[in-house]
C-alpha positions as CSV (number, residue, x, y, z in Angstrom):
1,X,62.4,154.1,47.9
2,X,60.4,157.4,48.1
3,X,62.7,160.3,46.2
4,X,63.7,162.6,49.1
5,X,61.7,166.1,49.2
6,X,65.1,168.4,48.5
7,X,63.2,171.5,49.1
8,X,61.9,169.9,52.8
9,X,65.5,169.4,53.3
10,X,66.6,172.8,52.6
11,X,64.0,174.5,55.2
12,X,65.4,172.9,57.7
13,X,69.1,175.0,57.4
14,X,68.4,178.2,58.6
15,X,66.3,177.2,62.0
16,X,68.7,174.5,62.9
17,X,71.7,176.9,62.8
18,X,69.7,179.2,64.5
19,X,69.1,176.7,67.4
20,X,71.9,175.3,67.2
21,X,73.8,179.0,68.2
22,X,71.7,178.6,71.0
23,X,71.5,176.0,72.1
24,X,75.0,173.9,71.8
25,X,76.7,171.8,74.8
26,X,79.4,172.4,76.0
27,X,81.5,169.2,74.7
28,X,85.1,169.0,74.8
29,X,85.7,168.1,71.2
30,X,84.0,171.0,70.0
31,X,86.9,173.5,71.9
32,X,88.5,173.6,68.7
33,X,88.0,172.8,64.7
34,X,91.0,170.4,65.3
35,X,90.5,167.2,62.8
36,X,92.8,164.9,65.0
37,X,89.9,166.1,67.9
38,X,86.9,165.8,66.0
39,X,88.4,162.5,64.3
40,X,89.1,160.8,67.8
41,X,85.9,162.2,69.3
42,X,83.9,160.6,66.4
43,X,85.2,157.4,66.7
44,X,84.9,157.0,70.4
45,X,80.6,158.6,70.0
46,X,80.4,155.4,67.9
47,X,78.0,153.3,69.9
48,X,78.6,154.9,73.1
49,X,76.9,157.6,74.6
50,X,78.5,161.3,75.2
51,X,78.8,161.6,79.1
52,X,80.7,158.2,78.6
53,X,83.0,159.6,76.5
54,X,84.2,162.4,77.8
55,X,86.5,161.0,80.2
56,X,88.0,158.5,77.6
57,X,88.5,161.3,75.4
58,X,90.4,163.7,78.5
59,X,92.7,160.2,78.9
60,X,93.1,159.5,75.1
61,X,94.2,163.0,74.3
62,X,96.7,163.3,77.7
63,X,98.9,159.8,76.4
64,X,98.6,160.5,72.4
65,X,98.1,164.8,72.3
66,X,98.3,164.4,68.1
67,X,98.9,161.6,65.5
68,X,102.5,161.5,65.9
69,X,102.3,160.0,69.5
70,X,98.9,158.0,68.6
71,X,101.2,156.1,66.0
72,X,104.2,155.4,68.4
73,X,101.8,154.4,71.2
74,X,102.5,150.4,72.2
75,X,99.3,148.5,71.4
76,X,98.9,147.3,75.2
77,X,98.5,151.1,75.9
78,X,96.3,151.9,73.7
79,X,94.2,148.7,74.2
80,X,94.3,149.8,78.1
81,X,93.0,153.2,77.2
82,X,90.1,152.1,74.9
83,X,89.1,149.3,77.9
84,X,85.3,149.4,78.1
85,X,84.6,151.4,75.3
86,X,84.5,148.3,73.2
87,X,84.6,147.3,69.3
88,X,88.4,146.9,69.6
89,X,89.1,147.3,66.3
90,X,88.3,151.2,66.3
91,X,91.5,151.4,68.3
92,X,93.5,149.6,66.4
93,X,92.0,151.3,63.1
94,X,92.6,154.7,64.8
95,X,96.3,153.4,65.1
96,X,96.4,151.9,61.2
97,X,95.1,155.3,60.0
98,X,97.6,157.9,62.4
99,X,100.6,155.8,61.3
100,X,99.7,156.6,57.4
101,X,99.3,160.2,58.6
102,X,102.0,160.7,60.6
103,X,104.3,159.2,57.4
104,X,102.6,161.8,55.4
105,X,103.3,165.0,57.6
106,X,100.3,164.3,60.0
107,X,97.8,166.5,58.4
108,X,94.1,165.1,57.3
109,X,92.6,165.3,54.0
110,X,90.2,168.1,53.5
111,X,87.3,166.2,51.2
112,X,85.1,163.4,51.9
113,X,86.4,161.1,49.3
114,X,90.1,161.5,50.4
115,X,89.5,161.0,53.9
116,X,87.4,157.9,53.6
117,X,90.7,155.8,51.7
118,X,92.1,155.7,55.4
119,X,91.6,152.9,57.6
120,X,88.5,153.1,59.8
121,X,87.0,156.0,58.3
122,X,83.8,155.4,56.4
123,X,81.1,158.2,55.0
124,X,80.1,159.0,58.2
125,X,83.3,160.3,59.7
126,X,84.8,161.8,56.7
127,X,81.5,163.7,56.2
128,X,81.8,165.2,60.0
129,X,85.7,165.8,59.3
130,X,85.2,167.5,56.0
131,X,82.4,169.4,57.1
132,X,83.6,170.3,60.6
133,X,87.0,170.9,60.1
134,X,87.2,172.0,56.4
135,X,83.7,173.9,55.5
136,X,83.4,171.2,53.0
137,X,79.8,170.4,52.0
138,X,79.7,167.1,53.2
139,X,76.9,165.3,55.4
140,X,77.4,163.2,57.9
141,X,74.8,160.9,58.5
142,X,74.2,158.9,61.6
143,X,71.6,157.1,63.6
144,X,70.5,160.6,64.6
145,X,70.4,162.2,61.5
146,X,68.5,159.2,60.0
147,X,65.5,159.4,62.4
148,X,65.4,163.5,62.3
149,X,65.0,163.1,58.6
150,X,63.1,160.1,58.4
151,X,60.0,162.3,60.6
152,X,60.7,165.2,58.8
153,X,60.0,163.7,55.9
154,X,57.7,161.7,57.1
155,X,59.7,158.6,55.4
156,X,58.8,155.0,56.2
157,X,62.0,153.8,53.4
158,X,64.0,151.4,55.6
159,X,67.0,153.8,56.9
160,X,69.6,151.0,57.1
161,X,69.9,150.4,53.9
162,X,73.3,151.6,51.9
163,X,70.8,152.8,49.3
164,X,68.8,154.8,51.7
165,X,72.3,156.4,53.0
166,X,73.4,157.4,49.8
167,X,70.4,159.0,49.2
168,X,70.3,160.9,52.1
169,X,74.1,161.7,52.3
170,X,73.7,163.3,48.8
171,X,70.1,165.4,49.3
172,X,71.8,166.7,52.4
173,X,75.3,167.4,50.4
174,X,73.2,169.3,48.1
175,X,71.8,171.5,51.0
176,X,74.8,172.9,52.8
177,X,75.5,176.4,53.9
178,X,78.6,177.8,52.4
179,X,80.5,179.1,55.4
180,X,78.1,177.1,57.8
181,X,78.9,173.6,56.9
182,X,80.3,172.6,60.2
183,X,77.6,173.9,62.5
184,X,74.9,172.6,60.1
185,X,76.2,169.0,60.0
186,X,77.0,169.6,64.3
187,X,73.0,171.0,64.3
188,X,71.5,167.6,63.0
189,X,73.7,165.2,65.5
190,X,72.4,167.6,68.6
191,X,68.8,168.0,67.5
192,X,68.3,164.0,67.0
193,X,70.5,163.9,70.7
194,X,68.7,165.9,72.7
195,X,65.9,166.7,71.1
196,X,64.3,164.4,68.4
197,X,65.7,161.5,70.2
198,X,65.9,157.8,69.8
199,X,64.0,156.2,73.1
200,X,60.8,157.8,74.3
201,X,58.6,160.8,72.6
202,X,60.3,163.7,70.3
203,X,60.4,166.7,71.8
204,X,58.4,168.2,69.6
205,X,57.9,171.3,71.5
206,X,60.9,172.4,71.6
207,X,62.4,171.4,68.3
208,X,62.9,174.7,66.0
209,X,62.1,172.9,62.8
210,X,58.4,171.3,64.5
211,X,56.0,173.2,61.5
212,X,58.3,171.4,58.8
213,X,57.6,168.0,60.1
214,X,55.5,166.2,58.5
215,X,55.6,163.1,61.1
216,X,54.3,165.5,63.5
217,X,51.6,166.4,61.7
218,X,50.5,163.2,60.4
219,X,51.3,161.8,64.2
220,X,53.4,159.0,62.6
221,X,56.8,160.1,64.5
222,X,56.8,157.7,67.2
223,X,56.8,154.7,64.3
224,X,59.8,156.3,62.9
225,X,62.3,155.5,61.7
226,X,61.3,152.1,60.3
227,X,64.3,150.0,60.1
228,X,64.8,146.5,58.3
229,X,64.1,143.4,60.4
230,X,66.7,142.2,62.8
231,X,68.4,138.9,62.6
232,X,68.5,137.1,65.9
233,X,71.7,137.0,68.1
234,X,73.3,134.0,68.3
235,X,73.9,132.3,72.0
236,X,76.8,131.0,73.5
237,X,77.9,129.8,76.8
238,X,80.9,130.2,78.2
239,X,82.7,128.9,81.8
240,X,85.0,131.2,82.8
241,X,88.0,130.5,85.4
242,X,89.1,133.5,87.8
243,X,92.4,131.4,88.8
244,X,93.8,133.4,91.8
245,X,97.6,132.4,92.8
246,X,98.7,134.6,95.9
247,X,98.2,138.0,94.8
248,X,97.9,137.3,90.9
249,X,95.3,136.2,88.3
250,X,95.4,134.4,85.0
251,X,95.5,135.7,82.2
252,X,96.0,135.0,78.4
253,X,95.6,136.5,74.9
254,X,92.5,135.8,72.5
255,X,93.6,134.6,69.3
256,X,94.1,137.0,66.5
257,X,91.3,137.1,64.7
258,X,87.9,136.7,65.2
259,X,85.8,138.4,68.4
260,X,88.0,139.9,70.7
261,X,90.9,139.8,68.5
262,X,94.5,139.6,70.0
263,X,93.0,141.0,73.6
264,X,93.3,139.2,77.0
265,X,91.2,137.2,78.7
266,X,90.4,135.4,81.3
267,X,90.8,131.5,80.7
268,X,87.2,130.2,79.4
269,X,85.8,127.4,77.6
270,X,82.8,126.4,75.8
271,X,79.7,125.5,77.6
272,X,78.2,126.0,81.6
273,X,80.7,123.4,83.7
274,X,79.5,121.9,87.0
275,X,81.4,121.5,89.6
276,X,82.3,118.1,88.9
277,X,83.9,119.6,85.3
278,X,85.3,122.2,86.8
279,X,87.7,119.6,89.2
280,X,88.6,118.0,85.7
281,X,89.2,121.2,84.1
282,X,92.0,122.4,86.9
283,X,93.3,118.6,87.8
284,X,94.5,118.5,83.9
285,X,96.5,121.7,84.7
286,X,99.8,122.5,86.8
287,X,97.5,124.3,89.6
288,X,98.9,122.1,92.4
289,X,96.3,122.3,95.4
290,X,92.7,124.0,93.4
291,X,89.8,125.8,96.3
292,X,86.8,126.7,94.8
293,X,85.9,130.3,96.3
294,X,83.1,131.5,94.5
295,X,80.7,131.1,91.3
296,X,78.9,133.9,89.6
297,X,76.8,134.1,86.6
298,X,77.2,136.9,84.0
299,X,75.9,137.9,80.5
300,X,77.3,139.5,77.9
301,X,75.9,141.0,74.7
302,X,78.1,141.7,71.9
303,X,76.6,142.8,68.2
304,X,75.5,139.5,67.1
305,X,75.9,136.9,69.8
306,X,74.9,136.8,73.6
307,X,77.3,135.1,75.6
308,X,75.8,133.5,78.9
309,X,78.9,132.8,81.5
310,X,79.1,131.3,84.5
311,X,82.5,132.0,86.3
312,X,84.2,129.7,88.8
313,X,87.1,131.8,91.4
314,X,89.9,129.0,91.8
315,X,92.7,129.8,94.7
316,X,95.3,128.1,93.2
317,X,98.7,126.9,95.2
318,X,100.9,127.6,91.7
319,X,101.2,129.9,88.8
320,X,102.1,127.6,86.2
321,X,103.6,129.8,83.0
322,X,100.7,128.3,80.6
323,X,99.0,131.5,81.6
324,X,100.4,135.2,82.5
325,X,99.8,136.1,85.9
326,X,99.2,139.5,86.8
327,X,98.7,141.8,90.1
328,X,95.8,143.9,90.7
329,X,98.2,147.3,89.4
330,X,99.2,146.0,86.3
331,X,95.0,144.9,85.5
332,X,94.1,148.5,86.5
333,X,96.7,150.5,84.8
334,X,98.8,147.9,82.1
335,X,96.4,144.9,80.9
336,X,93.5,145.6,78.8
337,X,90.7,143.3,79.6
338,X,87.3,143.0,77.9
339,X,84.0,144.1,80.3
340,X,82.8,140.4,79.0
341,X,85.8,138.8,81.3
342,X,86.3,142.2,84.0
343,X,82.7,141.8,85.4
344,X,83.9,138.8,87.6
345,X,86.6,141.1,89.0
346,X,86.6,142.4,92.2
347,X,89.7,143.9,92.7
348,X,89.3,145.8,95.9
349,X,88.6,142.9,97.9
350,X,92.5,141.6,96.7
C-alpha cells in the first residue's frame, strides 16, 4: 500500500469548507447537531440513497422522537417502519444500542472509540457522530470519501481493504479543522454525492478541490477507485405461495437466524414448482378447495445470493392456523414484509 500524501490531504480542508458553505442540501438530518438525528440518519444512508430516505426518516422520527421511545418500540413496529429499507438487522441494532442508552440517561458518547463499543456502530458512524455532533477530530470514511481520496491521490491501493481504511481514517484524523470538524467530515460525503460521484464522469468542473487532483491530471479518475475482486453471488430458487382465503393472505415468520431473520414471509420453498408440484404442495395442506389464479416470476438480489422466484396466487376455501392470515390493513400498516416476498402483492386489486 502506497503511504498516503498527508500534506495532499491537508489542501483539500479549506476549499471543501468553503464549498461546502455553499453549496450544502437542504437535508433533514442536518436541521440540527442532534446525535440521536445524525445516528438514525446514518444508519438509514447505509446502502440506500438520500431522496429514499427522507421519508423513512420523517416516519422513524414521528413513532420513536428520541432513544427513550426507540427502546420501548415493539419490534413489529419497528420492523414495519424499516420495511423496504432492508439489512434488517440495522433496525434491530438501532434498538440493541437505544436500549443501552436509554439505561444510561440517553446521552451518546462524545469520541470515536466510545461510541463504536455500542451495537451497530462501527468506525464509520462513530466518526460522523463524533465529528458532527461533538467537534471531535474524527473521520468518517465511506464509499464516497474512499473514491474522493482515492482520485485525489491518485491511489490505485485497493480501498476495501480494513488496512486501506485504517489508513485513511487516521491521515484524515490527522487533518481536521479545530472548530470545523463537522462540516469537514459533512464536505467529503457531499462532494463524493453530488459531485465526484460513483456512476458516470466526476464533475470535475465544478469540484473546488479540481487543481489538487492528481487523477485528473493524470486522466486516471474514471479507473478509480480500484476495488478488490468480487466473489460471485450465489443463486437460489425459490416457489413462493400467495395463499388468498376470503379477504386474507398467508403469512409466517423466517426462522431466527440466518437471512431474513425472525421477519415474515410469504410461504416458499426451495426450487421453481410446476403446476403439477404445486397441486402436491397445497393437497398436503388443510386448504380445502385450492384455484390457481395467477403465476408471476420475480428476482431478488440480496448481498451475496440472487434469489430467482416464481410465485403461484392460490384462492384457498380455508385458513388453516399453520399460517397467520392477515387483511390488506394489517400488511400495509402492522406486518413487516420483505420487498423479496411484497413484490407479488397487489393489494389494491383486494
Amino acid at each position: 500500500m502506497k503511504d498516503l500524501d498527508a500534506a495532499r490531504l491537508a489542501q483539500m480542508v479549506q476549499p471543501l469548507l468553503d464549498w461546502f458553505s455553499a453549496n450544502a442540501r437542504d437535508l433533514p438530518w442536518r436541521a440540527d447537531r442532534e446525535p440521536y438525528h445524525v445516528w438514525l440518519s446514518e444508519i438509514m444512508l447505509q446502502q440506500t440513497r438520500v431522496e429514499a430516505v427522507r421519508g423513512y426518516y420523517a416516519r422513524f422520527l414521528d413513532a420513536a422522537p428520541d432513544v427513550f421511545a426507540l427502546a420501548a418500540l415493539p419490534e413489529d413496529k419497528l420492523l414495519k417502519l424499516w420495511e423496504g429499507l432492508g439489512y434488517y438487522n440495522r433496525a434491530r441494532n438501532l434498538q440493541a444500542c437505544a436500549r443501552i442508552l436509554a439505561e444510561n440517561g440517553g446521552a451518546f458518547p462524545e469520541t470515536k472509540d466510545a461510541l463504536k463499543k455500542l451495537p451497530g456502530i462501527g468506525d464509520y458512524t462513530a466518526g460522523a457522530i463524533a465529528s458532527i455532533c461533538f467537534e471531535q477530530p474524527a473521520a468518517a470514511v465511506d464509499g464516497n470519501v474512499l473514491r474522493v481520496c482515492a482520485r485525489v491521490l491518485d491511489d490505485d491501493t485497493p480501498v476495501d481493504t480494513p488496512a486501506y481504511r485504517a489508513a485513511l481514517d487516521a491521515a484524515l484524523s490527522a487533518v481536521y479543522p479545530s472548530g470545523r470538524c463537522g462540516a469537514f467530515t459533512q464536505s467529503l460525503m457531499e462532494l463524493g454525492a453530488t459531485v465526484c460521484v460513483p456512476n458516470g464522469a466526476p464533475k470535475c468542473g465544478a469540484c473546488p478541490i479540481s487543481d489538487l487532483c492528481l487523477a485528473r491530471k493524470n486522466g486516471t479518475a474514471s479507473s478509480l477507485p480500484k476495488k478488490q475482486p468480487k466473489r460471485g453471488r450465489r443463486a437460489e430458487n425459490r416457489t413462493v405461495f400467495l395463499l388468498r382465503c376470503g379477504n386474507r393472505v398467508a403469512v409466517e415468520k423466517r426462522p431466527e437466524t440466518g437471512l431474513l431473520a425472525g421477519l415474515w414471509q410469504l410461504p416458499n420453498e426451495p426450487g421453481l414448482y410446476d403446476e403439477a408440484q404445486v397441486g402436491a404442495w397445497a393437497a398436503a395442506r388443510p386448504l380445502g378447495d385450492v384455484r390457481l389464479r395467477s403465476v408471476r416470476d420475480g428476482r431478488h438480489i440480496f448481498t451475496h445470493i440472487t434469489w430467482t422466484m416464481r410465485c403461484y396466487a392460490l384462492a384457498c376455501a380455508q385458513a388453516p392456523d399453520c399460517f397467520t392470515w392477515v387483511t390488506p390493513d394489517e400488511l400495509r400498516g402492522e406486518v413487516s414484509l420483505p420487498t423479496a416476498f411484497r413484490q407479488f402483492l397487489t393489494l389494491d386489486e383486494w
